[in-house]
N, C-alpha and C positions, 0 to 999 in steps of 0.2 A: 352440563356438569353440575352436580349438586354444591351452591355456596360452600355446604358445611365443609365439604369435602375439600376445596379448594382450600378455606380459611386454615386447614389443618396443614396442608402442601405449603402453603402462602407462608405460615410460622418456621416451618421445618428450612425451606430454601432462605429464609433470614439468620436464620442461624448458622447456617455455615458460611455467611461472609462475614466481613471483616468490618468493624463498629469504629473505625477511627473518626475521631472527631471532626478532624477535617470534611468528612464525606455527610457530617448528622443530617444536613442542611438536601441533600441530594438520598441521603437513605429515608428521612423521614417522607417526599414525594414518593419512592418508591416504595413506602409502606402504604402509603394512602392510596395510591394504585390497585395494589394487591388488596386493600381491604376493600374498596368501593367494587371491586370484582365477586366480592360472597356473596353481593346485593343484585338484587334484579336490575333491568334497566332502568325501571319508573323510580326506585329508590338514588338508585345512583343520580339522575337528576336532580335530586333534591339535595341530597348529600351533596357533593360535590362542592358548589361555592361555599359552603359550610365551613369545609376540610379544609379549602384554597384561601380564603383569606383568614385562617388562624394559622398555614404556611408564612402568608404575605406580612402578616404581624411578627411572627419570630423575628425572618426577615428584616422586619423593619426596624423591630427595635435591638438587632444583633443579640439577639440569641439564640443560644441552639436548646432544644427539647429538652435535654436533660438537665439545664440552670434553671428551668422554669421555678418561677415561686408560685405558692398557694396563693401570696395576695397581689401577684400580678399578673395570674390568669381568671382569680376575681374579677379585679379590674376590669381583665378585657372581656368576660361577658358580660357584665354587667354594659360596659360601652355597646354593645352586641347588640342588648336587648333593647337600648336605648332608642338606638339608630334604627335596626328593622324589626325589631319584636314587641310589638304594643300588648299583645291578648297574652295570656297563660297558657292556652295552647300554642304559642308558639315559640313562647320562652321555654316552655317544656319537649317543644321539637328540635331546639337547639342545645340544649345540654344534652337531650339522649344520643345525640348525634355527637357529641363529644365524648363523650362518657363512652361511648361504643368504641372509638375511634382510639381512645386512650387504651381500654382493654386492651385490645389489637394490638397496639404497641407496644404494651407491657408484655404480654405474651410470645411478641417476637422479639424482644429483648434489646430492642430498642433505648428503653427507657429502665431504670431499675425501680420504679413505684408504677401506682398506676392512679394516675389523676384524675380517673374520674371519680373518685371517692370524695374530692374536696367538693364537689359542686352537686346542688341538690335542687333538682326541680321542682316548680310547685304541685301542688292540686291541679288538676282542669277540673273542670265541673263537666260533670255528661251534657249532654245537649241530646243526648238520643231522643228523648221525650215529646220534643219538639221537631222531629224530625217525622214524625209519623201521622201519616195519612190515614182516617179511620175508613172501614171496607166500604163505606159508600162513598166518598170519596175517592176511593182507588178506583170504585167501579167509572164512576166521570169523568175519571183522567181516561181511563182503558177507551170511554165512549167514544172521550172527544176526538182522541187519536186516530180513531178508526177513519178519519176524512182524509189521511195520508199511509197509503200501505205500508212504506218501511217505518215510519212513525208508529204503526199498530206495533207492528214487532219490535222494536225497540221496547216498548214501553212495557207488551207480555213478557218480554224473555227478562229483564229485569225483575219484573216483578214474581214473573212464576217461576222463575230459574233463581230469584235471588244471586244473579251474574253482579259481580264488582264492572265497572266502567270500562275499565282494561280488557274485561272477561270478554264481555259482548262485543265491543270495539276489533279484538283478537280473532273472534271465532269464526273457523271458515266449514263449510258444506262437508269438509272428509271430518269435520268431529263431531259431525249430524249422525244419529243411527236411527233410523225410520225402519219400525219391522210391522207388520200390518195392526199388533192390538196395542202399541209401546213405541214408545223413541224416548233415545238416551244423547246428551251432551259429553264430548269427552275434554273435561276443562282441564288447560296448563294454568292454576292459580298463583296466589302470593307464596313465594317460596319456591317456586319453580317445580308445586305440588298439582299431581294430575288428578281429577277424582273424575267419578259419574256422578250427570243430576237425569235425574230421570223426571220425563218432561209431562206437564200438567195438559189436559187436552184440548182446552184451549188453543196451546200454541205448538202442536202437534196439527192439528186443523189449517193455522196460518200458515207452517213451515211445510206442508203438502200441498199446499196451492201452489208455493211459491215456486216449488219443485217441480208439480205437474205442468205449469206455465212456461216459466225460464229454463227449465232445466239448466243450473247451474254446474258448472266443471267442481271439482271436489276443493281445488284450492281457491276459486272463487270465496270471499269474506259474506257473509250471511246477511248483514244489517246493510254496509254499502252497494251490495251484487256487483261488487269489482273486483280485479287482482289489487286491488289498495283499500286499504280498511278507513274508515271511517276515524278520526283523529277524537281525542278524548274530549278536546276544545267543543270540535261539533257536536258532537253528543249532547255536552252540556248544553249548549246553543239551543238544540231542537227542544230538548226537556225545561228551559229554563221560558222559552216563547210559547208551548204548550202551558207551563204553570200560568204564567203572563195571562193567559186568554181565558183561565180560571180562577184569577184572581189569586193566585199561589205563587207570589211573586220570587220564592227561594225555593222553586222545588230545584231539585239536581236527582242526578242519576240515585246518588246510594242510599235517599227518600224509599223510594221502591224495594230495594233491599232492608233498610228499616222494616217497611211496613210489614212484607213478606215474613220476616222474625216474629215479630210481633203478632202478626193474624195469625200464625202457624200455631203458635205454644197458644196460644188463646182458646184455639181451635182443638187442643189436645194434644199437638205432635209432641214426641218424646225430646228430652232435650238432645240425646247422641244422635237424632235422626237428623234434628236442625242443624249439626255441627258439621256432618259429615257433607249434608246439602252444603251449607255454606262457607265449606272448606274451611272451617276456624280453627287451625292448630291447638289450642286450650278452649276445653270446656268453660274455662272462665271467663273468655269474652262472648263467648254464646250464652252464657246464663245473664249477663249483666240486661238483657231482653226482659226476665222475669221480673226484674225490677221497676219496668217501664210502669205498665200498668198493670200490676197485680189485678190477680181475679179470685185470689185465694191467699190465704193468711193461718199463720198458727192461731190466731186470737179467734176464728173459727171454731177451734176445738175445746172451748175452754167451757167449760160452767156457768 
C-alpha cells in the first residue's frame, strides 16, 4: 500500500472518532500507530523508540498532548539530546522525527497547533566527501573481493547498481531480468518506490555464472542463495572486514553508492539519469554529488 495513501486514510478514520480527553493518552498511541505505518519497515524501526518515550514522558509527567508547552517540550529534547544524541546528525534525527510526528497529529486533529514549528534543528555538515572512494580505489576493493564469490557480488551490485543496503540485502533472482545482450534489476526502493537499473556488464557476467551454476528458484535472495536474505548487520560485517584488509577501516555499504554518484557525473552521466538510477525522489539530493568534487565551475567561463 502506498504510505501516502494510508497517511491520508489514517487522518480521515481519526476524524470521525471522538477526541475526549479522557481517551488523549490511548488516542495519541493510536495516532503514533497509524503514523509509523506511512513508513517503511527500516524507518519504523528507528522511529519507533523516538515516538514511545515522548509517550512515556507525557505519561510520566501527567500530561496529555494538548497542555504541552513550548518550554516543556524544549526541555524534554533538549534532555533527549543530552542523554542519546551527542553528534548534530543525530539531534537533527530526532527533531525530524518529532516534527513529522507532530504534523501527523495536527492534521488528524488530535492536537489544535502543530509543534513541530517550535523546535528547530541544526546544520549537519555533509560528510559525503569523505565517504568516497576514488576509481582506483574502487577498482581494489572490486580485486580484493574477488577471493570470495558472493563477496564479489556484493560489492559489484552495490557499486554498479548503486543498490541502498536494503536494496541488495532484499533482492531475490524473479527481480533479475537476464535477456542475452542486457539484464535489468527490478528494485522495491525507499518509499516503497519500484524502478529499473539496468545492469553494468560486469555484473551481468557474475550474475550468469551464478545462474548457469546454481540455478537458483526465482524466490531464492541473490547475495545470500537462500530463501533468507542476508541481514543488514551482515552486510555491513563483510564490507567493513573487506575495508579492514585494505586498510579502509569505515568503509560500509553506502561508501559504494557514494562513489557510484560521484564516478558517474564525473564521467558525464546526466544528472536525471543518476536520479532515476538511484531512485532519489528530488533532484536535490542527487545533485548535492556535484558539489563533492567539482570538475567544472562558472569561474571557468569568465575573462
Amino acid at each position: 500500500m502506498n504510505p501516502k495513501t494510508l497517511g491520508s486514510s489514517a487522518v480521515t478514520a481519526i476524524h470521525t472518532q471522538s477526541l475526549g480527553e479522557g481517551e488523549i493518552g490511548d488516542k495519541l498511541e493510536r495516532v503514533a500507530e497509524l503514523w509509523l505505518r506511512t513508513h517503511t519497515v527500516r524507518t519504523r524501526e528507528s522511529y519507533r523508540p523516538i515516538i514511545t518515550r515522548f509517550i512515556v514522558f507525557l505519561r510520566s509527567d501527567g500530561l496529555s498532548f494538548e497542555s504541552l508547552s513550548a518550554a516543556r517540550l524544549i526541555d524534554y529534547v533538549e534532555t533527549e539530546i543530552a542523554l542519546r544524541r551527542k553528534s548534530a546528525a543525530g539531534k537533527a534525527h530526532l527533531i525530524a522525527v518529532l516534527k513529522s510526528f507532530f504534523k501527523f497529529s495536527f492534521r488528524a486533529g488530535v492536537v489544535t497547533r502543530d509543534y513541530g514549528v517550535i523546535l528547530k534543528a541544526p546544520k549537519v555538515p555533509s560528510m559525503t566527501h569523505v565517504r568516497i572512494l576514488d576509481e582506483g580505489q574502487m577498482a581494489k576493493v572490486l580485486v580484493e573481493s574477488a577471493s570470495d564469490a558472493r563477496l564479489n557480488l556484493l560489492t559489484h551490485l552495490l557499486y554498479y547498481a548503486g543498490l541502498r543496503v536494503s536494496e541488495v540485502s532484499q533482492l531475490r533472482w524473479k527481480d533479475v531480468k537476464i535477456y542475452p545482450k542486457k539484464a535489468f534489476l527490478e528494485i522495491l526502493g525507499k518509499g516503497e518506490k519500484t524502478r529499473i537499473v539496468l545492469l553494468h556488464i560486469k555484473c551481468v557476467k557474475i550474475l550468469k555464472a551464478i545462474r548457469q551454476k546454481a540455478k537458483p528458484k526465482s524466490e531464492v535472495y541473490v547475495v545470500s542463495g537462500k530463501i533468507k536474505p542476508l541481514s543488514r548487520v551482515h552486510i555491513f560485517r563483510l564490507i567493513q572486514e573487506l575495508g579492514r584488509s585494505l586498510e579502509i577501516p569505515k568503509l560500509s555499504p553506502h561508501w559504494f553508492r557514494h562513489s557510484h554518484a560521484t564516478h558517474a557525473l564525473e564521467n558525464g552521466c546526466h544528472l536525471h539519469l543518476l536520479q532515476a538510477t538511484l531512485g532519489h525522489s528530488s533532484i536535490s539530493t542527487t545533485g548535492r554529488y556535484l558539489h563533492v568534487r567539482p570538475t567544472d565551475s562558472s569561474s571557468t567561463f569568465l575573462e
